[in-house]
N, C-alpha and C positions, 0 to 999 in steps of 0.2 A: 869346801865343797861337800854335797851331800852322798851319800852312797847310794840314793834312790836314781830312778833311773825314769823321768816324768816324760810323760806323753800330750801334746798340745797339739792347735790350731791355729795356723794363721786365718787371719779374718776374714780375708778375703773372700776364702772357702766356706765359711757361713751363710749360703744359701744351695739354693736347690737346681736348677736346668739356669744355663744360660741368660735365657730370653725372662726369668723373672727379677720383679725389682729387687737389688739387696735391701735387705731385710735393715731398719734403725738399730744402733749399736745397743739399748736393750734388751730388745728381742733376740739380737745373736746372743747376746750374752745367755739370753736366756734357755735358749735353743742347746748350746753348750751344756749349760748344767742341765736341761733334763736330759740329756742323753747319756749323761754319766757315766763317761769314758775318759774324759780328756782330765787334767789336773791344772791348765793353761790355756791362756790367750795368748798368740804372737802376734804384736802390731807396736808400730812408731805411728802413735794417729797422728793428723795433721793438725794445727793450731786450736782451730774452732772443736775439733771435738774432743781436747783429752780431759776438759773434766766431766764430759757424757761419759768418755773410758772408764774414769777415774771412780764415777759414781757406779754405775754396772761393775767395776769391779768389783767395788766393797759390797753392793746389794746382792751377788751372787756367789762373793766368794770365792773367786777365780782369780787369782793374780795376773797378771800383765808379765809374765817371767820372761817373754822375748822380744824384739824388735827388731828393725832396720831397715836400709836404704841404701839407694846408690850413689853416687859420687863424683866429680870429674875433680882431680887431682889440678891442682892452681884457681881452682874455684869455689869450691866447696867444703874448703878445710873449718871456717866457723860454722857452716850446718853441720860437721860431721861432730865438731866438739857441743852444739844447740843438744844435737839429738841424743848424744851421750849423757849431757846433763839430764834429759826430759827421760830418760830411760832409767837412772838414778832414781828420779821422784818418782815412777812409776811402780819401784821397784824391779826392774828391769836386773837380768846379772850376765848378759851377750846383747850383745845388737849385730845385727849382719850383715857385714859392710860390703857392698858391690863397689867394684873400682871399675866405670868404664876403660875403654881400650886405649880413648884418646884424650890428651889432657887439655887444657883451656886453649892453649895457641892450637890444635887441630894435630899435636902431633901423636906420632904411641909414644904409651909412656914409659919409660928406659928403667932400667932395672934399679939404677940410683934413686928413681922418684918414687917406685915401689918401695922401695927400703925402708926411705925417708918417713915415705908416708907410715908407712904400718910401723914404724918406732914410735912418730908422734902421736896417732894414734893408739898404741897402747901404754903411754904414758899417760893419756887423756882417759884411757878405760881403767886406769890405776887410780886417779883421781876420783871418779865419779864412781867407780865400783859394778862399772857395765863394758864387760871385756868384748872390742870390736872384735870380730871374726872374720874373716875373708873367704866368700864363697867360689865355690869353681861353679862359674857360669860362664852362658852362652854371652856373646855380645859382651862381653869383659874379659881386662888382660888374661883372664885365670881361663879362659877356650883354650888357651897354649896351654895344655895341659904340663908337659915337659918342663915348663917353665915356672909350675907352681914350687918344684922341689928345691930350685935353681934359687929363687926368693929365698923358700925356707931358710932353706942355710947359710944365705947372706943374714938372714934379720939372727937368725941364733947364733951368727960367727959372732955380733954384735951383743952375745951378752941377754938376748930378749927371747923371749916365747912366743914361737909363732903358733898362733889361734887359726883355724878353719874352720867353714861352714860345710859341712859336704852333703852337697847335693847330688848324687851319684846318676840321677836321671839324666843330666848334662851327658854324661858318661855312656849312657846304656844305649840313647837312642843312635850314636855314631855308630856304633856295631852295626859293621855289615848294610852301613850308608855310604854310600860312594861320594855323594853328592857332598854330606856333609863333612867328610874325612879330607877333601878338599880344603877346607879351614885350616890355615897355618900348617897347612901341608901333613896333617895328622896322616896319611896317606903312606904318604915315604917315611915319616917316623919307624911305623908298623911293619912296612918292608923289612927295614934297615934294622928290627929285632930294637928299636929304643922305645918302643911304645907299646905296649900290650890292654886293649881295654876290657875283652872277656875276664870276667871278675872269678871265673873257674880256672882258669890257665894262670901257671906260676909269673911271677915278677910284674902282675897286671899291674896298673896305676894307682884307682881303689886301695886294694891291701895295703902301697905302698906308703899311700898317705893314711890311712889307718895307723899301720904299724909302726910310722914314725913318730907319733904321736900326737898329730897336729888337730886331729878332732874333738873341739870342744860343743859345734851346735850343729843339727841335721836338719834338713827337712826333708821331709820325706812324700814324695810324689813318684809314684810308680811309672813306667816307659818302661817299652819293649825294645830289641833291637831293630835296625830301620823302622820307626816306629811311623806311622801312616799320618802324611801332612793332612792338613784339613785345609780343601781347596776354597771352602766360603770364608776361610779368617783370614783377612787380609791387612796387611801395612800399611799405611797411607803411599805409600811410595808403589804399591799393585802388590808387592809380593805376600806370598801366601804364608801363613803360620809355618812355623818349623817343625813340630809334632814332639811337643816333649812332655806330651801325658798320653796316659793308656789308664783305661780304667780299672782299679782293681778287683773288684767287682764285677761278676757279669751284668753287662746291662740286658733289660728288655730289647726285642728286638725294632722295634720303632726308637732308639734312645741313643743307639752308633751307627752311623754308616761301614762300619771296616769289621770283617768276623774277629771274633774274639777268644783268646785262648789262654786258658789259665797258666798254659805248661810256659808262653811264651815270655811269663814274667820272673822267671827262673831267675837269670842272670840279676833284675834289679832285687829280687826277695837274696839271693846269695850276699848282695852288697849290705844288706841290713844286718848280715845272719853274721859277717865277717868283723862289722862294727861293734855288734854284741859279744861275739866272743872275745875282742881284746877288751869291750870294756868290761866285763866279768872277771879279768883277773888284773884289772888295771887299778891299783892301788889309790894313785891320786883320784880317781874317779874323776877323771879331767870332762867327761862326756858328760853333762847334765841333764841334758830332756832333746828330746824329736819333735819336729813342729810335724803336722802334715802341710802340705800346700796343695791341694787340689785346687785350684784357680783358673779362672776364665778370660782368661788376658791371651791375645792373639798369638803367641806360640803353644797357647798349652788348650786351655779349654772353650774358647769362643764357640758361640752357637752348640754347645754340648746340649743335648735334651737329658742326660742322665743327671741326679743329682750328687753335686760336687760334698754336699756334705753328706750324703749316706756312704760314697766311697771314703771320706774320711773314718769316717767311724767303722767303715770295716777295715782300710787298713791299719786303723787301732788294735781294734779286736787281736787281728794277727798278731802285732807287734810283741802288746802283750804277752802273747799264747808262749809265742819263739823266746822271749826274754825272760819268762818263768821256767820253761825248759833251758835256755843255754844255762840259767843260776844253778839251777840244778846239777846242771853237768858242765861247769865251765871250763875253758881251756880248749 
């Protein structure tokens, strides 16, 4: 593993306002390098376009350092080994493995099938040389927050490494959501003193999975706490977006509907600030690069008028700034 510590983009986030067309996979790429911030492309493209990836890579010089996808456990185990291979020839060194909630017969899936899965799955990322990661997201087993640690230490009772993706916005925007704390009862957790998701207050979630050391890939997309749903994004099924972006950035004021407030990004900027500090004294250098995800997909950014990639590029900027001070003064 390397000692540096890279800053990328998922692809997605390679354009501007919502309502414009994303941009041909040259022009992102190219958009990337002149902005000359990022060191990375994050994507698993789909069939037809990885040798457009492939060729935008070499022509600008950007490697393909991360990817992934999601997954239904009894259904998906050769896409999940396809993709691992195609993230190999890519040069790929994590792919971000989302494990829906339910598995092919419709049921949840039980802690045996997690197990299962994330061994054979990192004996697949052994082979190919593209370590699967498991994110805490929404609408996947890992919303049970409590139950990420529960896994953990069944797959390391077993002898293996357990790899994360942490996405901590998953995290920030249940703060002081009622609605959403209703999910797997994260509610009574927090009562009951077994949950803590303020990333300021001791024995919180965050740090725990930080300091366990399960964080190998990040992305990073900023939210607030009850972070403000957006009533035009809807699900095919009527329901509205969930609200799991907040812009980093002030936007214009024609560009959000919801006031905006720097101080209220506290809580997700501490979960970066707390990632950096263990990886500054973390030897293995297990943590290898941050993707951003600013994304326009119906919980997060649908119909956004601001652009998804000028906020990437500033929460670059930041990242940086915090990661040249924490080196400096690590620990």
């Amino acid at each position: 593993m390397s000692d540096s510590l890279l800053f990328g983009i998922q692809t997605n986030g390679i354009k501007h306002a919502h309502s414009d067309p994303m941009p041909d996979i040259d022009t992102r790429f190219a958009m990337v390098r002149e902005a000359g911030i990022f060191d990375y492309v994050d994507k698993t493209p789909d069939p037809h376009e990885v040798d457009d990836f492939r060729r935008a890579s070499e022509k600008y010089g950007l490697p393909i350092r991360a990817g992934g996808w999601f997954y239904t456990i009894g259904a998906d185990e050769a896409l999940l080994e396809k993709n691992l291979k195609l993230g190999q020839q890519l040069g790929s060194v994590v792919h971000n493995t989302q494990i829906k909630l339910h598995n092919s017969a419709g049921r949840v899936v039980s802690d045996e099938e997690l197990v299962q899965t994330c061994l054979s799955a990192a004996e697949l990322g052994e082979r190919y040389g593209c370590a699967p990661c498991f994110e805490v997201h929404v609408n996947m087993w890992s919303e049970d927050f409590a139950r990420i640690a529960r896994i953990a230490h069944l797959i390391e009772a077993q002898g293996c490494e357990f790899n994360m993706t942490l996405d901590h916005s998953h995290v920030i925007f249940k703060m002081d959501n009622p609605d959403e704390q209703k999910i797997f009862a994260t509610d009574e957790q927090i009562t009951r003193g077994e949950l803590v998701l303020d990333p300021f207050s001791p024995g919180n979630v965050i740090s725990q999975w930080i300091e366990s050391g399960w964080v190998r890939h990040c992305h990073a997309r900023s939210a607030i706490p009850a972070n403000p749903r957006n009533p035009a994004a809807k699900h095919p099924d009527g329901s509205i977006g969930r609200g799991i972006q907040y812009p980093f950035k002030e936007p214009m004021a024609d560009e959000y509907q919801h006031p905006w407030s720097e101080a209220a990004l506290e809580p997700w900027k501490e979960g970066i600030r707390q990632m950096m500090r263990y990886r500054s004294t973390d030897k293995s250098a297990k943590l290898g690069q941050i993707s951003t995800e600013f994304i326009p997909n119906t919980d997060y950014g649908e119909h956004c008028r601001y652009s998804l990639f000028e906020q990437a590029i500033a929460c670059v900027e930041w990242m940086r700034e915090t990661w040249k001070d924490i080196e400096a003064n690590p620990g």
